[in-house]
C-alpha positions as CSV (number, residue, x, y, z in Angstrom):
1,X,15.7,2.6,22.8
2,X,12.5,0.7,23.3
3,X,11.3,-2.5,21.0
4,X,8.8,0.2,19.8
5,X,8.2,0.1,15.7
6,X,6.3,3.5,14.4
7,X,3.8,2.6,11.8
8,X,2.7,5.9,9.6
9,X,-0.6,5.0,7.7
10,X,-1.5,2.1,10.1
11,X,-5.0,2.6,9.4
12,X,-4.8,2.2,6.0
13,X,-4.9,-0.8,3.8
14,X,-1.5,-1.9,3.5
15,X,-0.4,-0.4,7.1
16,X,-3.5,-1.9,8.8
17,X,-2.1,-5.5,7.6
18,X,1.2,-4.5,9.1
19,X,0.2,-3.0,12.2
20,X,-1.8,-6.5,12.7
21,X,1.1,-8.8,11.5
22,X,3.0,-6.8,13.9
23,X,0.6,-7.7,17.0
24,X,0.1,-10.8,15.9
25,X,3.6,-12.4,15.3
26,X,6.3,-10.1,17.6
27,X,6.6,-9.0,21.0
28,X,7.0,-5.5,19.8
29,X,5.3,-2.2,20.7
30,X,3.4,-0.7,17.8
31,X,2.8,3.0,17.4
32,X,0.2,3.5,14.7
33,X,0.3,7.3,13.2
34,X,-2.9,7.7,10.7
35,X,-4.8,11.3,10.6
36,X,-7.5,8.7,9.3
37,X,-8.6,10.2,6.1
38,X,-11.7,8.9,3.8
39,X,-9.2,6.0,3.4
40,X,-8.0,5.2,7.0
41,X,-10.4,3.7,9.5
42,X,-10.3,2.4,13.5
43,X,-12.6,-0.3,11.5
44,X,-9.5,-2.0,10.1
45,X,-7.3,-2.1,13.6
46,X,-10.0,-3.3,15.5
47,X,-8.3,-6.6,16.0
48,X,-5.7,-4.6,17.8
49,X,-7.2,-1.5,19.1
50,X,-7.4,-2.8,22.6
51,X,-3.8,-4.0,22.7
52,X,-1.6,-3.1,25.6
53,X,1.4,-3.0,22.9
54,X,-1.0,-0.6,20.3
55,X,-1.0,3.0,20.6
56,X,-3.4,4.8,18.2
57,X,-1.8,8.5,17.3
58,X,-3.9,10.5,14.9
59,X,-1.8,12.8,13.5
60,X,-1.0,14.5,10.2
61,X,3.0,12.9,9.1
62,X,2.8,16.7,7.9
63,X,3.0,18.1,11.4
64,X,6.0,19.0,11.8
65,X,5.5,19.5,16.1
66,X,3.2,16.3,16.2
67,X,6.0,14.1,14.5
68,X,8.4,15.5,16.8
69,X,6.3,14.6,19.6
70,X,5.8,11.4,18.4
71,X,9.7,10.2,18.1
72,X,10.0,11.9,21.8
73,X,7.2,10.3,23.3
74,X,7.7,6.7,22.0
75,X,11.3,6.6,21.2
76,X,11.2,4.4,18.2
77,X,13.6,1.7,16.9
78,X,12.1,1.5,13.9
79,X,9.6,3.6,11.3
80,X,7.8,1.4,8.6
81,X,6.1,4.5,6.7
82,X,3.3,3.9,5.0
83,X,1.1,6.9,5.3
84,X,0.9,8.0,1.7
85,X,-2.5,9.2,-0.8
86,X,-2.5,6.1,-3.4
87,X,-5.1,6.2,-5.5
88,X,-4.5,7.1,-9.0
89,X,-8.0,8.3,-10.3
90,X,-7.9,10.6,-7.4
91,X,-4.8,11.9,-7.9
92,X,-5.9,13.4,-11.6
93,X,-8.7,14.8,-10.1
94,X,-7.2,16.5,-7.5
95,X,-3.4,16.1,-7.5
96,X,-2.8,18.7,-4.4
97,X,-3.5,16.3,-1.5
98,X,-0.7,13.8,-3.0
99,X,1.9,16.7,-2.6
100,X,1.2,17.5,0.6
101,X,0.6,13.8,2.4
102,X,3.3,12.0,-0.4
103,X,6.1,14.8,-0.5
104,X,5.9,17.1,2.3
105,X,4.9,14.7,4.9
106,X,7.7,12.2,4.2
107,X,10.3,15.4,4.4
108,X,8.7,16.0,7.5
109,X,8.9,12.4,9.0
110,X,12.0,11.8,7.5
111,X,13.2,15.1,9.4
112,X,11.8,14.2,12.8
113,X,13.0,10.9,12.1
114,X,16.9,12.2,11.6
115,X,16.9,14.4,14.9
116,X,15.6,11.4,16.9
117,X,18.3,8.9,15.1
118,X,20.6,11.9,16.3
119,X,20.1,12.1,20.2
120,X,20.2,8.3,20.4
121,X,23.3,7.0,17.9
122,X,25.4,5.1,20.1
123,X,23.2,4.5,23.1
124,X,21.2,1.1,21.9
125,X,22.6,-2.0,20.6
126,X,19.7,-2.3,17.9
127,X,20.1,0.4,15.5
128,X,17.8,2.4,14.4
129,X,15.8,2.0,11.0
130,X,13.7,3.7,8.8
131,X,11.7,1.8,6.2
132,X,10.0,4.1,3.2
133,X,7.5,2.2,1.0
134,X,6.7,2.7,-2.1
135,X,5.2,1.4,-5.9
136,X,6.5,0.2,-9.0
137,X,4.3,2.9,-10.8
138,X,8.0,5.2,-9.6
139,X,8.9,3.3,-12.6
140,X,6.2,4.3,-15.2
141,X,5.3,1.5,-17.6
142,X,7.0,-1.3,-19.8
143,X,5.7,-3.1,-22.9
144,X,4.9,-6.7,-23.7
145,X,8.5,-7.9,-22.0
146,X,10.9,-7.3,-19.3
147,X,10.6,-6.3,-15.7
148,X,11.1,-3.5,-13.3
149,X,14.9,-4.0,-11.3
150,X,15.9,-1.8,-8.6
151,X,17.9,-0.2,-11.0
152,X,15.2,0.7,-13.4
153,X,15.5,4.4,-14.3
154,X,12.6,6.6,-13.1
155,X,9.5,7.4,-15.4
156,X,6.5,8.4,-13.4
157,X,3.4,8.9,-15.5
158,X,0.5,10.2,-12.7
159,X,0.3,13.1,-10.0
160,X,0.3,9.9,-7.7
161,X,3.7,8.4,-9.1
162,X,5.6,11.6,-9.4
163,X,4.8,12.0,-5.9
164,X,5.5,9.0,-4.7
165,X,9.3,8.9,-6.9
166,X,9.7,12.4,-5.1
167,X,9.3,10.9,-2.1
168,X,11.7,8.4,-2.8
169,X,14.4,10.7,-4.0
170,X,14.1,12.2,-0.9
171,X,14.2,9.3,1.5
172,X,17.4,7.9,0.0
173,X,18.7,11.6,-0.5
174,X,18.8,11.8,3.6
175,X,20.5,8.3,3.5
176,X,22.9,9.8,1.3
177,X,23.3,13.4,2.6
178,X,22.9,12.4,6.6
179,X,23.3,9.0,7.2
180,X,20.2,8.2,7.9
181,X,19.4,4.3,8.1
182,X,17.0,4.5,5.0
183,X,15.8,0.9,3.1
184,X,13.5,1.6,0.5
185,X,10.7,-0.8,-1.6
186,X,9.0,-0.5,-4.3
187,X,5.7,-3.2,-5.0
188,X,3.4,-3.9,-7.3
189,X,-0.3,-3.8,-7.2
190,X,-1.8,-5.0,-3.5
191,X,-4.9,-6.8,-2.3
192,X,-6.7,-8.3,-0.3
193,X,-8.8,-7.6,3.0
194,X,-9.8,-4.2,4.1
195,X,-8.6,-2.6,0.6
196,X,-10.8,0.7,0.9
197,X,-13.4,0.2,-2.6
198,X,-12.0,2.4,-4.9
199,X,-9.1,0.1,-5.7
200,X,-10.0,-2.5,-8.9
201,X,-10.5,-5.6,-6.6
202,X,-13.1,-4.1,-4.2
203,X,-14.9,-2.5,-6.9
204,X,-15.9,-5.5,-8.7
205,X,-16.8,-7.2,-6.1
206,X,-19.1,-5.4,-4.9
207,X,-20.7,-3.8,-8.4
208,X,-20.9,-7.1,-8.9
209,X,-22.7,-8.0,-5.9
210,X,-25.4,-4.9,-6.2
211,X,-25.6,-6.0,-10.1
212,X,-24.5,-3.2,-11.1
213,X,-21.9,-2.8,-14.5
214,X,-18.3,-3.7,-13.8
215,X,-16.4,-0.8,-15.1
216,X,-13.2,-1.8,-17.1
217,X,-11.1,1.0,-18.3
218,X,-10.0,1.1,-21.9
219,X,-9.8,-2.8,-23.5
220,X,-8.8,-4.4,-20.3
221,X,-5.6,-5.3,-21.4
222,X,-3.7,-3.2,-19.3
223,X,-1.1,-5.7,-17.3
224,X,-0.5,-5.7,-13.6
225,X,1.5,-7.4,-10.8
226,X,-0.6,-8.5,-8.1
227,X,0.6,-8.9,-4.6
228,X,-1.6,-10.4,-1.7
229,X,-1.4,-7.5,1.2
230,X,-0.2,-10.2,3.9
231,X,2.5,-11.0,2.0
232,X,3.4,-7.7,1.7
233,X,3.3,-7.3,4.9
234,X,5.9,-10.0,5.7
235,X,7.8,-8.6,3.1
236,X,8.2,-5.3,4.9
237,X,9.1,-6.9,8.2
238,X,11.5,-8.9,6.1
239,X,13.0,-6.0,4.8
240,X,12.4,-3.9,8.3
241,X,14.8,-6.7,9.9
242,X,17.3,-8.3,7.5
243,X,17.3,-5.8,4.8
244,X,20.8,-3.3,3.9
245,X,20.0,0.4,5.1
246,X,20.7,2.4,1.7
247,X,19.7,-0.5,-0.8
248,X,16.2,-0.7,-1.9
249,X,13.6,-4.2,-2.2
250,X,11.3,-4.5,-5.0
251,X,8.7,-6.9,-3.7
252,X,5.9,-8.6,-6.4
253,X,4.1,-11.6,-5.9
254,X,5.0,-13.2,-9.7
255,X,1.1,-12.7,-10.6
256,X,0.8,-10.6,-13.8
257,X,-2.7,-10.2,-15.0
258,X,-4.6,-8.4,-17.6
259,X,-7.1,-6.4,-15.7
260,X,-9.8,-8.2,-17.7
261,X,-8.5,-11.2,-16.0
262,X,-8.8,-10.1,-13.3
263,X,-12.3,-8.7,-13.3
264,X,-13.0,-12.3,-14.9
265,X,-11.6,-14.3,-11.9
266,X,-13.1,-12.3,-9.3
267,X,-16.4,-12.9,-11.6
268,X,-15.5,-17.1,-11.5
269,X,-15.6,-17.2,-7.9
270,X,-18.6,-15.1,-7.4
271,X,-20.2,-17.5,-9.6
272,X,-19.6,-20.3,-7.1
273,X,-20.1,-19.1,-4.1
274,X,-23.0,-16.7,-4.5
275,X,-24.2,-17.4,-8.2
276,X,-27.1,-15.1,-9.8
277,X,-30.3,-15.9,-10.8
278,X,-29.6,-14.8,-14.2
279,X,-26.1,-15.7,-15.6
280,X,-22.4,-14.9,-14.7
281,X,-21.7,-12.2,-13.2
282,X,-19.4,-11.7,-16.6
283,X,-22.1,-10.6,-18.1
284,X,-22.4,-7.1,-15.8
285,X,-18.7,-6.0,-17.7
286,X,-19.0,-3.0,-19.3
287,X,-15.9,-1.3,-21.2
288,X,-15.2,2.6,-20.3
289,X,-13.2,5.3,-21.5
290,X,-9.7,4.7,-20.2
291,X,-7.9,6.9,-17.6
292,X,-5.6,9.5,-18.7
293,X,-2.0,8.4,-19.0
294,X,-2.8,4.4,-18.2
295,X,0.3,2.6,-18.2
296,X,0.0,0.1,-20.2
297,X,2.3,-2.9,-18.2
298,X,4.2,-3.0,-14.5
299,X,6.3,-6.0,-13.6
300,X,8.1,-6.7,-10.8
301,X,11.8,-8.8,-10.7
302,X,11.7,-9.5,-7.2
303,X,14.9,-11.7,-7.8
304,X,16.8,-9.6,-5.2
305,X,14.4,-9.5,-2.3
306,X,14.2,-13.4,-2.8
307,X,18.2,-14.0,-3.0
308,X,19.3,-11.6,-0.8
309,X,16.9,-11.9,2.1
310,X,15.1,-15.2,1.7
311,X,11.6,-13.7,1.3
312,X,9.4,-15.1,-1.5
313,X,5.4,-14.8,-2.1
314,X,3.4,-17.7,-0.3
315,X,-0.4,-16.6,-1.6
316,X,-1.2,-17.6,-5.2
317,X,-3.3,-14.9,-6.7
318,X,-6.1,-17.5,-7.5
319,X,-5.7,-18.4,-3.3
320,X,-5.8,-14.9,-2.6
321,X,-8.6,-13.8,-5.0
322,X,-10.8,-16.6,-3.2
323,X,-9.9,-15.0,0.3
324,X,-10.1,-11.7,-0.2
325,X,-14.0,-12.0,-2.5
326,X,-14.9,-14.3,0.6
327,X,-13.9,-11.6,3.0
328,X,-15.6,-8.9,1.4
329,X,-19.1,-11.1,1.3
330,X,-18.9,-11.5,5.2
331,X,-17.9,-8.2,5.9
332,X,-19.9,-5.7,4.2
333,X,-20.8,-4.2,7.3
334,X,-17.0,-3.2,7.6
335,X,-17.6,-1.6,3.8
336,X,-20.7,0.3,5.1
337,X,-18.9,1.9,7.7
338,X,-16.0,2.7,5.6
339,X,-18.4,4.0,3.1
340,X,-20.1,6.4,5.7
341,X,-17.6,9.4,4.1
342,X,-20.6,9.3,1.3
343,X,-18.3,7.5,-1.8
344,X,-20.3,5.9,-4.1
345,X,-18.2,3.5,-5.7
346,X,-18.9,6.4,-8.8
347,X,-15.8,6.8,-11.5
348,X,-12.9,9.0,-10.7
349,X,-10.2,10.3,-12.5
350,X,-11.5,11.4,-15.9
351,X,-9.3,14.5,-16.1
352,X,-12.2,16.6,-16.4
């Protein structure tokens, strides 16, 4: 078996990171598979797009004779899978899309997956893996104390979290049922570069920037984990590498936040490094009717990742925050194209 590691979702905002990490730091071949939805984009692989060890495959994980072709024609040690539908709001609005993508393409990669781990048991000295990502919403939400634990009993709340805990059950159920070499994680909230803007980060940057009202859902006090995407990234290689097939890796980066303090950081650095000509940008917050089954608090103990595999979070959310509102000022070009789809940066997910 080749040094060959099959990305699904590459082009998104989390596989894009990983697909670069990939280039960047191994010797590996890298097999990105993205059918490049409004959320997946060449634009974020362009670092690597003209890679001899990048192959670009856009395909639907839900194509059952394309994912078969796929495992045949690259021969895969290893599948980080990524490709997923992640956005909340839109999963209200229109939950059939997070079936499909979230539950019936993962049975279908994790199926093509098992006949090619098959035909090639016992002929390679690296064994093969398969690595199915996924988000501590799986565990639906917590109150003022405690943390999510591996071992935290499923509760999903949103069309997007059932779908994604479905997807779980599945992956470890093929551990269980056919051996396959299956390591699972779960992580709280991401960010960073090329996070498409519908995600809270992106948004208030740019509202901000066009000064336009910051929309915060509810009373802001809704808590979060937040977890730069490049530390993620090395997370999942971590994992990918050292990690026990059949066990499963929550991964947070130890940075809970109230949304409001989060819209209010990203605010304090706009302030300094492209201040208005009429007050903070604090002052464009406006309070909104909150989403339809908010959770109210996600934490992450990533005690086990840390112990077990030596992996901790390097990026303080302040560091990160600072990056990632630099990166979007110098690349707005990157959210024009991006934004070509015709998203408007307008509300989603009111249940209406």
């Amino acid at each position: 078996m080749s040094d060959t590691i099959l990305v699904t979702g590459g082009a998104g905002f989390i596989g894009s990171a990983v697909v670069r990490q990939l280039i960047r730091e191994t010797d590996a071949e890298v097999v990105t598979v993205d059918c490049l939805t409004y959320a997946g984009h060449r634009a974020n692989l362009a670092a690597v797009l003209n890679s001899p060890r990048h192959h670009l495959v856009v395909e639907d994980i839900a194509d059952a004779a394309a994912m078969n072709d796929v495992f045949e024609r690259f021969e895969p040690r290893a599948v980080m899978h990524l490709a997923a539908e992640s956005h909340v709001d839109r999963s209200i609005d229109g939950p059939a899309a997070f079936i499909e993508t979230n539950i019936l393409g993962t049975y279908t990669l994790l199926e093509a997956a098992r006949h090619h781990w098959r035909e090639r048991d016992g002929e390679d000295t690296d064994p093969f893996r398969f690595l199915h990502v996924s988000t501590d919403e799986v565990y639906g939400e917590l109150g003022d104390e405690g943390a999510f634990h591996e071992t935290t009993p499923y509760d999903p709340s949103s069309p997007y979290s059932a779908s994604k805990a479905s997807a779980d059950h599945l992956a470890r159920a093929w551990h269980r049922t056919y051996g396959l070499p299956v390591l699972v994680t779960n992580c709280s909230n991401n960010y960073g570069p090329y996070q498409y803007p519908e995600k809270l980060i992106p948004v208030i940057i740019l509202k901000a920037l066009a000064g336009d009202p910051i929309p915060v859902y509810g009373t802001g006090e809704n808590v979060r984990d937040w977890l730069y995407v490049d530390d993620h990234a090395t997370a999942l290689r971590t994992v990918l590498e050292k990690g026990e097939t059949g066990e499963t890796y929550n991964v947070g980066g130890r940075a809970e936040r109230q949304n409001i303090e989060v819209v209010h950081t990203v605010c304090d650095v706009l302030d300094e490094i492209r201040p208005r000509g009429d007050g903070s940008y604090r002052s464009l917050i406006s309070f909104v009717t909150d989403r339809p089954g908010h959770d109210w608090r996600y934490a992450i103990d990533c005690t086990k990742i840390e112990n077990d595999l030596g992996w901790t979070p390097t990026t303080s959310f302040e560091d990160g925050i600072r990056q990632t509102v630099e990166w979007y000022i110098d690349h707005l070009d990157w959210v024009d194209e991006v934004l070509e789809s015709g998203y408007d940066l307008s509300r989603l997910g009111t249940g209406a």
